[in-house]
NUPA-356446 format. One record per atom (N, C-alpha, C): residue in one letter; x, y, z. Coordinates in steps of 0.2 Angstrom, whole numbers, plus 2048, in hexadecimal, padded with zeros to 3 digits. Example, Ala and Ser with C-alpha at 12.3 -4.5 7.8 and 13.67 -1.06 7.14 Angstrom:
BEGIN
a8427E4827;a83E7EA827;a8427F0827;s8407F5823;s8447FB824;s840800827;
END
This chain:
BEGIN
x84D7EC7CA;x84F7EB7D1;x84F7E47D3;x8557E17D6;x8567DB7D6;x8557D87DD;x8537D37DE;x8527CF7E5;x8567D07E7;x85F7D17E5;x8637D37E9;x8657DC7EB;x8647DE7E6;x8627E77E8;x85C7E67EF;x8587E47F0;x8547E37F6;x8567E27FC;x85A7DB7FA;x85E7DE7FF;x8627DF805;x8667E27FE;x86B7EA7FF;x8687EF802;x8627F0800;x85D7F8803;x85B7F5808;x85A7F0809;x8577F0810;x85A7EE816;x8617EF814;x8667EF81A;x8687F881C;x8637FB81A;x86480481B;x85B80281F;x85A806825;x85780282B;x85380982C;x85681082A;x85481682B;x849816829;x84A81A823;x84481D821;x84281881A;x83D81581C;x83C80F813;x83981480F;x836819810;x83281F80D;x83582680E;x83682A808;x83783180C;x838837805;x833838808;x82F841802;x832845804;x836849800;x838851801;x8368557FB;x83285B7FD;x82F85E7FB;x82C85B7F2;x8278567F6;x8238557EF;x81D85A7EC;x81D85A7E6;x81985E7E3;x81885A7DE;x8108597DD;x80D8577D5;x80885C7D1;x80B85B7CA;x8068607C7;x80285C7C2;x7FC8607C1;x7F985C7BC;x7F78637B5;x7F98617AC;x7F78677A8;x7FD86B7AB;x8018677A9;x80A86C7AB;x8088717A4;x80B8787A5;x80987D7A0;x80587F79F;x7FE87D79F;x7F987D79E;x7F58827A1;x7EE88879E;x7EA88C7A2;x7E78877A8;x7E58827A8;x7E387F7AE;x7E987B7B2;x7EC87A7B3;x7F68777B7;x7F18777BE;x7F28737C1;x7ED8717C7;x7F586D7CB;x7F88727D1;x7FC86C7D7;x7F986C7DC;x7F98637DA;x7F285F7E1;x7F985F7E7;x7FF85E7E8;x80285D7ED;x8078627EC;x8088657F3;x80B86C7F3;x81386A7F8;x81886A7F5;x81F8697FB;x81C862802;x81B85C7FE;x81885A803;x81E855806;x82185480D;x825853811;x82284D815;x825844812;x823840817;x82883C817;x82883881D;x82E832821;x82C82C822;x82D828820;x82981F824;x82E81D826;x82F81A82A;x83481682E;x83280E82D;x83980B82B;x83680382B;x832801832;x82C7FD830;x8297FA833;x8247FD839;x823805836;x81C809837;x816806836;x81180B83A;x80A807836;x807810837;x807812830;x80781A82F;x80081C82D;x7FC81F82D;x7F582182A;x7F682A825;x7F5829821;x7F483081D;x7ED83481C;x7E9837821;x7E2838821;x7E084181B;x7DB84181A;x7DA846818;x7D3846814;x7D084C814;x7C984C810;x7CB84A807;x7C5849806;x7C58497FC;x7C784F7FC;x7CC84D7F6;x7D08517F1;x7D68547F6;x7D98527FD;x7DF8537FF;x7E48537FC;x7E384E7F5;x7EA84C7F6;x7ED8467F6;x7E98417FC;x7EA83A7FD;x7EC8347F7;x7E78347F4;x7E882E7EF;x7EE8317E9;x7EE8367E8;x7F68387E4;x7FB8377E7;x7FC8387ED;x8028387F1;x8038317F3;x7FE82C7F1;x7FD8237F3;x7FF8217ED;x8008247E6;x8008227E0;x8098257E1;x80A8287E2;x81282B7E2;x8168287E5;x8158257ED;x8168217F1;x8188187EF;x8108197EB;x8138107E8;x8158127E2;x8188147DF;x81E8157D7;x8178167D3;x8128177D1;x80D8177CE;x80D81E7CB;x8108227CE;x81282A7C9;x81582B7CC;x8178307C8;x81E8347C9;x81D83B7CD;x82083E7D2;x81F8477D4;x82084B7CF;x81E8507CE;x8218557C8;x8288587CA;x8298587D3;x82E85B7D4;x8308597DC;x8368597DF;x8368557E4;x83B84E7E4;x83C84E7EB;x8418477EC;x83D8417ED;x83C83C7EC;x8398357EF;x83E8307F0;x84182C7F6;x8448287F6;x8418227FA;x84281B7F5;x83F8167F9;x8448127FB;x845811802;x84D80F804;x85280F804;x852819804;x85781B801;x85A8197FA;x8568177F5;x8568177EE;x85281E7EA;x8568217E8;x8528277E5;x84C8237DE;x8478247E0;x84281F7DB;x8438237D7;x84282B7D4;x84382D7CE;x84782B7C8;x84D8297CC;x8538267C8;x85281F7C4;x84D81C7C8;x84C8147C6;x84A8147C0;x84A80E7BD;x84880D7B2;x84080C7B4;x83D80B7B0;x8358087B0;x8358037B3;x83B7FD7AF;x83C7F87B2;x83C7F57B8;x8407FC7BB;x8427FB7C3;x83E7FD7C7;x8388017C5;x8338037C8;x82E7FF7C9;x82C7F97C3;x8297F47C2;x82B7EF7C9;x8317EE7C7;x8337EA7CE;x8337EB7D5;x8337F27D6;x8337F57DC;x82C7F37DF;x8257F57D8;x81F7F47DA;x81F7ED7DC;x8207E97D8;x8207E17D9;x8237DE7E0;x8277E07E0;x82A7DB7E5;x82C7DE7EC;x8297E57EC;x8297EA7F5;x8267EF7F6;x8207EE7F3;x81B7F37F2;x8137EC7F1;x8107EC7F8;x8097E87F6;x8057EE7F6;x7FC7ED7F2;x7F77F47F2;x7F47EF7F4;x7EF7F57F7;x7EA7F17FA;x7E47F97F8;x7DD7F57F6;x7DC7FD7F4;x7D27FB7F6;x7CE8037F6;x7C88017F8;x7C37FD7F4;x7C57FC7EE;x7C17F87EB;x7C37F17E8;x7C87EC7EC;x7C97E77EE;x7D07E67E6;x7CB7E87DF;x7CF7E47DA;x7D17DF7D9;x7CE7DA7DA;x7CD7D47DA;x7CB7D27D2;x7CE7CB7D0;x7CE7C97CA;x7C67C57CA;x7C27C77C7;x7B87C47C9;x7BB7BD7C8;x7BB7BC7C0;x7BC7B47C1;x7BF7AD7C1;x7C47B17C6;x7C87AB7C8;x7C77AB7D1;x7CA7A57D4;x7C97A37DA;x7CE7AB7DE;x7CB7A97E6;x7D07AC7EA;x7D77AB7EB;x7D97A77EB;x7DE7A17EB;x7E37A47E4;x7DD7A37DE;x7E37A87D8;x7E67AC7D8;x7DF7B07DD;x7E27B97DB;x7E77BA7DF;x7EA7B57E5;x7EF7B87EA;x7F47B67E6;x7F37B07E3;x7F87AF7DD;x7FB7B27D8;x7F87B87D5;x7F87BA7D0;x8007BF7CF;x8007C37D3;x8067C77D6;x80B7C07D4;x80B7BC7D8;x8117B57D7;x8107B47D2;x80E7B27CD;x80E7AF7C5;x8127B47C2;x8117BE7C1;x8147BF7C0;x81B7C07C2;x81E7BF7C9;x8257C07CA;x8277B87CA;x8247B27C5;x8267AC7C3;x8287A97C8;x8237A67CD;x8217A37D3;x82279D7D1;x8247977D2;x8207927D0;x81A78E7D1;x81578D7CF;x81178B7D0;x81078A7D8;x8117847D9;x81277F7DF;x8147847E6;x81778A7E5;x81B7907E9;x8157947EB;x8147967E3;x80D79B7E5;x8067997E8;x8037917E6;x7FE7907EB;x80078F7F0;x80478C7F2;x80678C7FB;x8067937FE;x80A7987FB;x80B79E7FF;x8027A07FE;x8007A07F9;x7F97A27F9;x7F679F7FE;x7F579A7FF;x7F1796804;x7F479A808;x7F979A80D;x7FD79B812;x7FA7A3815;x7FA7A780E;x7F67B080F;x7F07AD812;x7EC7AC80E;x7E47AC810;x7E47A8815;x7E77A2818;x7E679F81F;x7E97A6823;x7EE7AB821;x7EF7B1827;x7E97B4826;x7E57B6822;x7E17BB822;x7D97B8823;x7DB7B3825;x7D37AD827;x7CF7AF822;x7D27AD81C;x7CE7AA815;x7CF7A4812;x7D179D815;x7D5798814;x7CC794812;x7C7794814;x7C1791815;x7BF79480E;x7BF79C80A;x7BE79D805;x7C379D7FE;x7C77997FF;x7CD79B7F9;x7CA79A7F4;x7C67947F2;x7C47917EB;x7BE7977E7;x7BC79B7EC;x7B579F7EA;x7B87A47E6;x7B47A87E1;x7B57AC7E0;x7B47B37E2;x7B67B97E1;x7B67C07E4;x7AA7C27E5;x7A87BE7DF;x7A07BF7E0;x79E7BB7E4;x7A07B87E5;x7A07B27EE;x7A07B27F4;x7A67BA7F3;x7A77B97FB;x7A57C37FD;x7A47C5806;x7A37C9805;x7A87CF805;x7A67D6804;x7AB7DA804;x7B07DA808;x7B07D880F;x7B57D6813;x7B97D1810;x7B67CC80C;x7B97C580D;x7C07C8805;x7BB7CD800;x7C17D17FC;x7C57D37FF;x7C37D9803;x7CA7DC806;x7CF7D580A;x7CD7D180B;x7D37CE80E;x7D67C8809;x7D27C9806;x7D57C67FD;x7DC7C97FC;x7D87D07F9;x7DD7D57F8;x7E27D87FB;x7E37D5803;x7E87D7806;x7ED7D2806;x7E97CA807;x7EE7C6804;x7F37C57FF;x7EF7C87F8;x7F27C97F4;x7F77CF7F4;x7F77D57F7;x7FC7D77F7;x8027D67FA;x8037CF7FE;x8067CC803;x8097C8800;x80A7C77F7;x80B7C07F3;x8117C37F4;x8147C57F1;x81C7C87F0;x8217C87F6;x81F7C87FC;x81F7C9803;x8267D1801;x81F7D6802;x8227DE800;x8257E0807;x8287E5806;x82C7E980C;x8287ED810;x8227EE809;x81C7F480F;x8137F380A;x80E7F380C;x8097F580A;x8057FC80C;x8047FE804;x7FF803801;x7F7800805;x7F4805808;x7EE804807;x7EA80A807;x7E680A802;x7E3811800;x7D9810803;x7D8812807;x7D0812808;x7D180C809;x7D480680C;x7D27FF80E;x7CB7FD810;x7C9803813;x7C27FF817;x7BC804814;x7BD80980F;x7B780D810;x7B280880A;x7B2805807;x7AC801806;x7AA7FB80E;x7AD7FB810;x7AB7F7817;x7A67FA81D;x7A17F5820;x79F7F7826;x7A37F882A;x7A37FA831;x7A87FE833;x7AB7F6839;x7A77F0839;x7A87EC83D;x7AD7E9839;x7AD7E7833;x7B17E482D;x7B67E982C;x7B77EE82C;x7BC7F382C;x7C07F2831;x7BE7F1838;x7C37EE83E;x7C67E983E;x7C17E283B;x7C57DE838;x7CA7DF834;x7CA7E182F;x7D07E2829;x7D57E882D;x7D37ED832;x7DB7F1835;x7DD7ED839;x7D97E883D;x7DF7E4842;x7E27DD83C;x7E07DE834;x7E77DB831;x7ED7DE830;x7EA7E582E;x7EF7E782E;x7F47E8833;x7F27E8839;x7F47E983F;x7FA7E5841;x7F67E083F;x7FA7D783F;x8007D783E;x8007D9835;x8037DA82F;x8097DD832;x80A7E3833;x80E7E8838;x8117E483E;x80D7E4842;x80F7E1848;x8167DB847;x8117D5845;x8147CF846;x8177CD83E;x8167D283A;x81A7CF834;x81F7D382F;x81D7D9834;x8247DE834;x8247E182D;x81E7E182B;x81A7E8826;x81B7ED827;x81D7F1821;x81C7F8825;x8137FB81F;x8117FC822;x8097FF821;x809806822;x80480881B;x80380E819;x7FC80E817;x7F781281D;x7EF81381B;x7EF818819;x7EA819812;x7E9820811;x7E181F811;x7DE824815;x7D7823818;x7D582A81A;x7CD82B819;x7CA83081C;x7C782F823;x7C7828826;x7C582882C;x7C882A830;x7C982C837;x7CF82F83B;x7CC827840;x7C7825841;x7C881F846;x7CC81C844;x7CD81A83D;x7D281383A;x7D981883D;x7D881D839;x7E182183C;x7E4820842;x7DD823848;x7E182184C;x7E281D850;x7E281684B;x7E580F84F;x7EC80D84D;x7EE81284A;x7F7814844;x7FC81684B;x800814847;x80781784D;x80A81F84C;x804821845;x806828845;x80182C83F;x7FF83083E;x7FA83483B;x7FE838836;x7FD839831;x7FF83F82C;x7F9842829;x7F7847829;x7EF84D828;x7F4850821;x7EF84E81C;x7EF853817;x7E8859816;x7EA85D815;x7E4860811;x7E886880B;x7E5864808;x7E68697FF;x7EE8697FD;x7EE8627FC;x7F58607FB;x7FC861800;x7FA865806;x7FE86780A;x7FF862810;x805860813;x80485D81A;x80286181E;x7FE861821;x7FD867829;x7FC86282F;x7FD85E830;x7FE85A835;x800852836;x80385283C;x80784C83D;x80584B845;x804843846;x80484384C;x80283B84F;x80383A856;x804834857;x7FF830856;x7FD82B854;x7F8828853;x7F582585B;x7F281F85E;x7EF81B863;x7F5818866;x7F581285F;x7FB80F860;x801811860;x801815862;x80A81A861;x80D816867;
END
C-alpha cells in the first residue's frame, strides 16, 4: 500500500473502521473450536475518539488485534477506508500497519537499550526516514508529549508514565491515520493515567487522530465520544461517552 493509495482512501471521509458481522475462531474443527467473537458489528468514524470496554476474556484484545491487521477474522467483513483488508497481500497489510496504524499497548514495549529519542525513531528507520527526518520528528513527538527533558534516557530511566508517553510518541512516528490503544493505562496510577488520556485527547482533538481505547476502566471510557460494551464476544452495548 502505497503513500499514494493513502491518499486515495482518505479522500472517502465516511467510516475509517467498519466490522460486519465478525467472528473469530480458535481449533477450527477441532473437539475444543472456541468463537471468542460472535457477529460482532462496529463503525469509527474519522476522527473519533472511541473506547471498547469489557471484563477479561470479552473479547477486547482479539478484536484490537483484528482491527490493527494483526489477524485475521475467521468469518466476516473488515473494511479499513473502505478497502476491504482481507483482500490486501502480507505486503499491503505490512504497510497498512506501518504507515496508518500507531499501537500503543499496556506494557509500554519499549526497546530497554536504547535511548527514548531512538525508540520513537525506530518505526521511521524502518519506513527509510532519513536520519536527520527522523530525529527532528522524534524530537518534535516527545516535546508534544512533555518528554523533550528525557529523550537521551533509557526506558529503565524514566518512569512508567514517562514509558507510556514514549510509547505513544512512537506510535505517532509514521504520522498514522488512527491509534490502537489496548489497556493504555492499566499499569498506571490513576493520576498518571489522566495524564496519558488527556494525550490522547490532545491527539484526537487538535491533531485530527482518530483514537481507539480498549480498556476495562469505564472512568477512562467515559471521557470517549462513545462507548462500545462487549461481553463474551458479543456487542451488547453502545452509547455516548462524557465527551460526546
Amino acid at each position: 500500500m502505497t503513500r499514494g493509495h493513502k491518499k486515495h482512501i482518505m479522500a472517502k471521509p465516511l467510516h475509517i473502521i467498519k466490522l460486519d458481522k465478525i467472528c473469530k475462531r480458535y481449533f477450527i474443527g477441532m473437539p475444543n473450536e472456541i468463537e471468542v467473537l460472535h457477529d460482532v458489528d462496529i463503525s469509527v468514524r474519522e476522527g473519533e475518539l472511541v473506547s471498547i470496554v469489557g471484563e477479561s476474556g470479552s473479547g477486547k484484545s482479539t478484536l484490537m488485534n483484528i482491527i490493527g491487521a494483526l489477524d485475521r477474522p475467521t468469518k466476516g467483513a473488515y473494511s479499513f477506508s473502505g478497502v476491504d483488508v482481507a483482500a490486501l497481500s502480507q505486503n499491503d497489510l505490512s504497510q497498512l500497519r506501518k504507515e496508518r496504524i500507531g499501537f500503543v499497548f499496556q506494557t509500554f514495549n519499549l526497546i530497554g537499550r536504547i535511548s527514548a529519542r531512538a525508540n520513537v525513531e525506530m518505526p521511521m528507520t524502518y519506513a527509510r526516514v532519513s536520519r536527520r527526518d527522523r530525529a527532528e520528528r522524534a524530537e518534535r513527538l516527545l516535546e508534544l508529549v512533555g518528554m523533550a527533558d528525557r529523550a537521551k534516557h533509557k526506558p529503565n530511566e524514566l518512569s512508567g508514565g514517562q514509558k507510556q508517553r514514549t510509547a505513544i510518541a512512537r506510535a505517532m512516528a509514521n504520522d498514522p491515520d488512527i491509534i490502537l490503544a489496548d489497556e493504555p493505562t492499566g499499569a498506571l496510577d490513576s493520576e498518571t493515567g489522566q495524564l496519558v488520556m488527556g494525550i490522547f485527547k490532545d491527539l484526537n482533538r487538535n491533531h485530527g487522530k482518530t483514537v481507539i481505547i480498549v480498556t476495562h476502566s469505564l472512568a477512562l471510557a467515559e471521557q470517549t465520544d462513545r462507548i462500545i460494551t462487549l461481553k463474551d464476544g458479543e456487542v451488547i452495548g453502545e452509547r455516548e461517552g462524557s465527551r460526546a
